[in-house]
N, C-alpha and C positions, 0 to 999 in steps of 0.2 A: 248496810248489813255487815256484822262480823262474824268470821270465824274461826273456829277454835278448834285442833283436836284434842282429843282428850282418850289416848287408849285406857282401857279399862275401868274409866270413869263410873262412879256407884251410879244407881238410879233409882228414884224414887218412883212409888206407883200413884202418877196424879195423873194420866193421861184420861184426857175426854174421852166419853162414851162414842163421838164421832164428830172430831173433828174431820178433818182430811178422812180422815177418814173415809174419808174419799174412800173409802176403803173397809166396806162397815161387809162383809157379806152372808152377818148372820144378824143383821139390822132389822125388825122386824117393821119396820115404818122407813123405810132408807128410800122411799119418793120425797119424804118430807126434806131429807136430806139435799137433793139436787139443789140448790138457791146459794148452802155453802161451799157445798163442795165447790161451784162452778167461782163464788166469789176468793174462793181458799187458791183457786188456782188463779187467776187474775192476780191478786196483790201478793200472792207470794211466786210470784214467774221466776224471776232473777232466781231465787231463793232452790226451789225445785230444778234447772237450769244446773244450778252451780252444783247439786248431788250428784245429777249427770252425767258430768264432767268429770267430777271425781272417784267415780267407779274406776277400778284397776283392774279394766279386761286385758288380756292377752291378745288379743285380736277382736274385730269389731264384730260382735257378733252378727250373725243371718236371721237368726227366730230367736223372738224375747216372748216371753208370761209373764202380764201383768196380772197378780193376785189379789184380785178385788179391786179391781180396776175404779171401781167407782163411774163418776162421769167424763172421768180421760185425762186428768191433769197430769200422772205420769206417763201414761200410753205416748201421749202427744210431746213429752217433754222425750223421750226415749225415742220416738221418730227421728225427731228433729237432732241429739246425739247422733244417732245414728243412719244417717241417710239410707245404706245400704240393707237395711233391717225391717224384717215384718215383726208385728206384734200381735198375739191372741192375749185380749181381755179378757178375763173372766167374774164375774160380779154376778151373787141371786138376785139380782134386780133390775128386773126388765126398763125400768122407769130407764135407770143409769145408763144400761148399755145402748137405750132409743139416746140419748145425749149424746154419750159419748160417740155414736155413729155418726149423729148431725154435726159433731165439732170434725170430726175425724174429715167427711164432705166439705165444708166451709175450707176445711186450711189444705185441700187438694190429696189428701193422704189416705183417702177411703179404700182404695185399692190395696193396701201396705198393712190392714186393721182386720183380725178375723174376730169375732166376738162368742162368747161361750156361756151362757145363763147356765151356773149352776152352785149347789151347797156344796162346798168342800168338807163340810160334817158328814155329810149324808152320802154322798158318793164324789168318787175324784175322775173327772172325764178324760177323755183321750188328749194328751197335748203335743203329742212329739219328745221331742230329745233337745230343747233350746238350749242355748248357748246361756242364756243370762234369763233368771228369774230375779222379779221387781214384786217386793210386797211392802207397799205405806201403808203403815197403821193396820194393817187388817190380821198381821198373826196373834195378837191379842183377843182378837174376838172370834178365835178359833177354841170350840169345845174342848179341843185335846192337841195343844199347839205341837206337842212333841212327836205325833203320829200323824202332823201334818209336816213338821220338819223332814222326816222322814222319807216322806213321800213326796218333795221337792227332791232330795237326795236322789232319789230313783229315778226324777221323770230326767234330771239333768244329764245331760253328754258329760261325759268324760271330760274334766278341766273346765265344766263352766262351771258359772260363780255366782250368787243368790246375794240378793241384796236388800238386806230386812231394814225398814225406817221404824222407827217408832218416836211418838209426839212424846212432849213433854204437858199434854192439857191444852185446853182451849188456850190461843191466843189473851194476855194482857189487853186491854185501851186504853183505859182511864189511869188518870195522873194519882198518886196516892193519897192526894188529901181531896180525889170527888168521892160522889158527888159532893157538895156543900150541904146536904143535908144529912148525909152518912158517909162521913169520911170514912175509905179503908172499904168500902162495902162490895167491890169488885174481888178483894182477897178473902174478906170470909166468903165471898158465893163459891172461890175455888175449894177454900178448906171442908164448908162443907156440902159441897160434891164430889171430892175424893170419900169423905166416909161414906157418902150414900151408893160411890161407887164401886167400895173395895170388897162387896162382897159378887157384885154381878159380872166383875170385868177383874178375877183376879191375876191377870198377867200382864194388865198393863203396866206401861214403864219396866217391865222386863228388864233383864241384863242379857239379853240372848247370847253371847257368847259360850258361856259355857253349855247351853241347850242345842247350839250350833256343832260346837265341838261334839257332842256325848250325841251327835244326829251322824255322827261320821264325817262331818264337815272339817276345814282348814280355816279356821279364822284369821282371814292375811292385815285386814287395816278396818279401823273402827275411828268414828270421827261424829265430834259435836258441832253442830250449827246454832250458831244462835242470830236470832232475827232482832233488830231492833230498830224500826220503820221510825220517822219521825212525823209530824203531821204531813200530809200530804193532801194537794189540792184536787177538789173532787170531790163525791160523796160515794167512792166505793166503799174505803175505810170505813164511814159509818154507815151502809147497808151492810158490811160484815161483821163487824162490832154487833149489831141489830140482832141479825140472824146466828150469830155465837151465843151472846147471850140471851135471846128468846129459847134455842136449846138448851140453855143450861138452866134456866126456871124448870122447868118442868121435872128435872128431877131435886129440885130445893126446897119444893112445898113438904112442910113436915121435915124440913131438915136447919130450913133459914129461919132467925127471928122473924117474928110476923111484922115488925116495924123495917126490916131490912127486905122483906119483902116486898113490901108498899113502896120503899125507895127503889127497889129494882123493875117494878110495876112502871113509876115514874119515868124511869130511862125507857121503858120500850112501850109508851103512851107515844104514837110519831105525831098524835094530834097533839100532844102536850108541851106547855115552854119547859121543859126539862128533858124532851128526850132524846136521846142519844144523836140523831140525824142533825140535832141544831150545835152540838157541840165543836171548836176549831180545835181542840186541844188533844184528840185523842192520838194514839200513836199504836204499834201492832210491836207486839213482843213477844217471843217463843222460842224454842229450842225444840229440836229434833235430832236425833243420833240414830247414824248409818253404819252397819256390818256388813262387809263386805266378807263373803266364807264359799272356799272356791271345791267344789267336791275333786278329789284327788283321782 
């Protein structure tokens, strides 16, 4: 894995409808989601770990909100930061937040985890005064991101610090010249599900910075992560390959050629000699950028 900062860095809007997204909390189907989210945090550990780390709190904080917590990949990475720290999840999805409780149990930390089902469209529930708000991927798929910016500003104490990820699109696998029957066919499925997606998701890939600033916010440091996994032994990779791109057909139908369909068909046939679980060659590639913006 490398990284890179990059203040001020442009951004393009090609992020997924949900990846990590871990973090979807106005996902109208976000049980279907549990299978990536829990693999998005599995192979990208290190990766999430290392965001952690480089938050520039003042002090450690006592109470964190995770916003749209998903099934816990940051909740749990934010524990483990922070020994001393409780966190209130908050995600409309009861699926997620029954997961995220079983992970929270399994890794000893159930007692440190308060959980909160609710729409932050539709109403914004009680949270306290935390120290440090945590949102992956999810202020994109907020109805009115700017009136939710807002209302982080207020729920936060005095000097704490909000810290927005947002993805760069599904994860990469495949090498540029697969498959061998449609070379290149993993990059038009990205191209065309950003147009499919630029009218229902349009603040993804955001530049939050200045939505940060004009929120009342202090934007102290902003920084690029880019992932670039090489094969690895196992078949996680390809049940997350699988489960990425099984979500990503579903918004291609009437956007992919119908022959780049078929080849995409092929990849996610698991009974088939072509699909994606039989391949050695794949790898995981992505980028995400982190704002760190401390309310004054």
């Amino acid at each position: 894995m490398t990284q890179h900062s990059a203040p001020h860095a442009p951004h393009t809007s090609h992020a997924p409808h949900a990846l990590h997204q871990p973090h979807t909390p106005r996902e109208p189907h976000s049980h279907d989601q549990t299978e990536i989210l829990d693999l998005d945090a599995e192979v990208l550990a290190e990766h999430i770990a290392s965001l952690t780390a480089w938050l520039p709190v003042a002090a450690d904080p006592r109470h964190i909100v995770d916003l749209g917590s998903g099934t816990g990949a940051g909740t749990l990475a934010l524990l483990r930061r922070f020994p001393g720290a409780e966190v209130t999840a908050v995600d409309a999805s009861p699926v997620h937040l029954d997961r995220l409780r079983a992970k929270a149990e399994a890794a000893g930390v159930a007692g440190r985890v308060r959980t909160v089902e609710a729409d932050l469209d539709v109403a914004w529930p009680e949270l306290g005064a935390p120290q440090l708000v945590w949102a992956s991927a999810s202020m994109h798929h907020m109805a009115d991101p700017d009136r939710t910016l807002r209302q982080v500003h207020g729920t936060l104490a005095p000097g704490g610090l909000f810290a927005v990820v947002e993805l760069a699109g599904f994860p990469r696998f495949l090498p540029e010249d697969a498959p061998a029957d449609a070379p290149g066919l993993e990059e038009r499925c990205h191209t065309a599900l950003d147009r499919h997606h630029a009218e229902q998701l349009p603040h993804r890939g955001a530049d939050w910075g200045p939505k940060l600033t004009a929120a009342g916010f202090t934007v102290e440091e902003e920084r690029t992560l880019v992932v670039d996994l090489g094969p690895t032994p196992g078949d996680t990779v390809g049940r997350y390959a699988l489960s990425s791109l099984t979500r990503m057909r579903g918004g291609l139908v009437g956007t992919l050629a119908p022959a780049d369909l078929a080849a995409l068909d092929r990849l996610l046939d698991t009974d088939g000699p072509h699909s994606v679980l039989r391949r050695t060659d794949l790898t995981v590639r992505t980028e995400r950028t982190v704002w760190a913006a401390r309310r004054p």
